[in-house]
C-alpha positions as CSV (number, residue, x, y, z in Angstrom):
1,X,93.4,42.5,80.9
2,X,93.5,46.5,80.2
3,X,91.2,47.2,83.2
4,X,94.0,45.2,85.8
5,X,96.9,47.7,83.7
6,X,94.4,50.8,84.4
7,X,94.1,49.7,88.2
8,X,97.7,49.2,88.6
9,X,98.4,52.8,87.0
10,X,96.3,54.1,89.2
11,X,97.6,52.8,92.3
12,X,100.9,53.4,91.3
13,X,100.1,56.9,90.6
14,X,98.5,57.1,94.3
15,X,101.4,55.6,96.0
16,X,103.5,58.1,94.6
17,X,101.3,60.6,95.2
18,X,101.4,59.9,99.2
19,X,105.2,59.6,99.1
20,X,105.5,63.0,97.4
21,X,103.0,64.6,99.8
22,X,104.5,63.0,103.1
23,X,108.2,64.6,101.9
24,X,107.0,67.8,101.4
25,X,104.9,67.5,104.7
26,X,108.2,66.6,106.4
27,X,110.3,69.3,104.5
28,X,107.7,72.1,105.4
29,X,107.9,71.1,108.8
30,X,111.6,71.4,108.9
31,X,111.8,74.8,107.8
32,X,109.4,75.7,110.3
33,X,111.1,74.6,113.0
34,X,114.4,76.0,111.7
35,X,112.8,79.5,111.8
36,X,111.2,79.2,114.9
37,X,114.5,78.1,116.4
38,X,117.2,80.4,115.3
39,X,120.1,78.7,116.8
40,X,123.3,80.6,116.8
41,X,126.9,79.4,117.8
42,X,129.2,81.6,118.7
43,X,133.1,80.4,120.0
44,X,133.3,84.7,121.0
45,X,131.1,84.1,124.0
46,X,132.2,81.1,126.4
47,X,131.9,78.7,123.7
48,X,127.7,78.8,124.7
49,X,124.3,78.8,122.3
50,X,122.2,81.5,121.8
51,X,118.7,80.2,120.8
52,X,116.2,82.8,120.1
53,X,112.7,82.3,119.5
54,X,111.0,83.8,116.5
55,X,109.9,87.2,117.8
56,X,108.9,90.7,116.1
57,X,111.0,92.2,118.3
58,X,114.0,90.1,117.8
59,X,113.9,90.1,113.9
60,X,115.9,94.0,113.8
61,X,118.6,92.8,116.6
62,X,121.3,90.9,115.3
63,X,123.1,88.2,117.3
64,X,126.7,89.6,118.0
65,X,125.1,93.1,119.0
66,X,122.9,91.2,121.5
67,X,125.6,89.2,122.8
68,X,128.2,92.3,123.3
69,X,125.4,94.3,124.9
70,X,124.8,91.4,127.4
71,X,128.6,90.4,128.0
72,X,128.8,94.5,129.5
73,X,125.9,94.1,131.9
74,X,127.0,95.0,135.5
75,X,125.6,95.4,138.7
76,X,123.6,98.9,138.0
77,X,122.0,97.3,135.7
78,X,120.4,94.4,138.4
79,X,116.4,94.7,138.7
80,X,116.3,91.8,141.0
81,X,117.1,88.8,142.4
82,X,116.2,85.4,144.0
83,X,116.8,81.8,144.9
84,X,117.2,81.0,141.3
85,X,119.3,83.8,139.8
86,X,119.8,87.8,139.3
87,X,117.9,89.9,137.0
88,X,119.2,92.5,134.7
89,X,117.8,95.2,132.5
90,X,119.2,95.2,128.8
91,X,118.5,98.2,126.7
92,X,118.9,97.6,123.3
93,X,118.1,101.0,122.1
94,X,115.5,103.8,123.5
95,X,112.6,101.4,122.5
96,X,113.8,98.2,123.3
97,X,114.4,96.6,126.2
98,X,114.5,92.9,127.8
99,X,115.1,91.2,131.3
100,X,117.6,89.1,131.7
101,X,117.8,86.2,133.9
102,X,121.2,84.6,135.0
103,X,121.4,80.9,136.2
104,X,124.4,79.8,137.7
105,X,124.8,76.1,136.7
106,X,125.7,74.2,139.8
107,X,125.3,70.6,139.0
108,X,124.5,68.7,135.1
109,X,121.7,67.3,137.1
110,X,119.7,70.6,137.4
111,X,120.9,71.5,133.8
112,X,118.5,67.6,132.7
113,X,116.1,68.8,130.1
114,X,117.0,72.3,130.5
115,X,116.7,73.4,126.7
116,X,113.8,70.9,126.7
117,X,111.3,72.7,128.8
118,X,112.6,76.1,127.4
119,X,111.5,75.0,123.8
120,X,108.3,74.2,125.4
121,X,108.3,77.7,127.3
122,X,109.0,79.7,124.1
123,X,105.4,77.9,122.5
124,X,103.9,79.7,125.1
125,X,102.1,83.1,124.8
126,X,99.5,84.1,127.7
127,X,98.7,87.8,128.1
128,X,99.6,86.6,132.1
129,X,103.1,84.8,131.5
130,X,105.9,87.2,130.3
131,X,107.1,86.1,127.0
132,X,110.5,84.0,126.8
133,X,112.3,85.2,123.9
134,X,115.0,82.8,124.0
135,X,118.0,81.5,126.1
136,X,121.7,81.3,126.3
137,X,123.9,78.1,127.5
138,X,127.4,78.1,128.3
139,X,129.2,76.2,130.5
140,X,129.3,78.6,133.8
141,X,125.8,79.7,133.4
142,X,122.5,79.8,131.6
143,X,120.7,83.5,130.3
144,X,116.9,83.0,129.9
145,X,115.8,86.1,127.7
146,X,112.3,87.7,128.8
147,X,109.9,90.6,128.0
148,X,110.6,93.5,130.1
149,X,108.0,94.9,132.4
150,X,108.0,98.4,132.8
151,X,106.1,98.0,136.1
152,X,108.3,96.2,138.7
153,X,107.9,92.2,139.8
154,X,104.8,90.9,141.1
155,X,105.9,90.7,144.4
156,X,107.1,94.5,144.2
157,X,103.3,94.9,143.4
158,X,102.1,92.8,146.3
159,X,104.4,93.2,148.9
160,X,105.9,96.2,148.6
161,X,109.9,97.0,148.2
């Protein structure tokens, strides 16, 4: 009789055990996900969603200044363009820099999945694929946030200007 009591305790105990570990396994994973994806609504700009990726060189810049500093980009600021959208330069400070590329949003079918496969895109880091740092949606257009680099577009590099 005392050994069934002892078994029963123990799997008891056990059961808990996995319930406990499963809720802090679910709990840790929330909070990673919430600083990976620091997801910031603003009504100030077009009612959109800034989501930036978690990024040493985004933890200094805080969200309005970004915002502001994007909402004044004009046409000198344009470092290309293409079938998909225009690219600007946004300087931050002396030091910090990022390319900005606007998508006009033309139809909700093209807009399917769009923060989808940019969640995916911001897991990525290849020393050969510029670095998404994050994205913007609003109802006009979308802002996908990249790495600057210093050196021109590929094609500048391979075709010439």
């Amino acid at each position: 009789m005392s050994n069934s009591k002892v078994l029963a305790f123990y799997i008891t105990i056990c059961v808990l055990a996995f319930i406990a570990s499963k809720i802090t396994i679910a709990v840790l994973c929330y909070r990673r996900w919430q600083r990976k994806h620091m997801v910031l609504q603003d009504g100030n700009f077009t009612g959109g969603k800034l989501v930036m990726f978690q990024s040493p060189k985004l933890k200094s810049i805080k969200s309005n200044t970004f915002m502001k500093k994007t909402t004044k980009l004009s046409s000198k600021d344009i470092i290309g363009s293409g079938g998909f959208g225009t690219v600007y330069k946004l300087a931050i400070n002396e030091s910090l820099a990022f390319a900005i590329k606007r998508l006009n949003r033309a139809t909700a079918e093209q807009d399917k999945g769009f923060e989808r496969e940019l969640e995916a895109m911001g897991d990525i880091k290849h020393r050969n694929i510029v670095t998404l740092h994050g994205y913007y949606t609003a109802a006009q257009f979308n802002l996908l946030i990249y790495e600057l680099m210093p050196n021109g577009s590929l094609d500048q590099l391979l075709h010439g200007k």
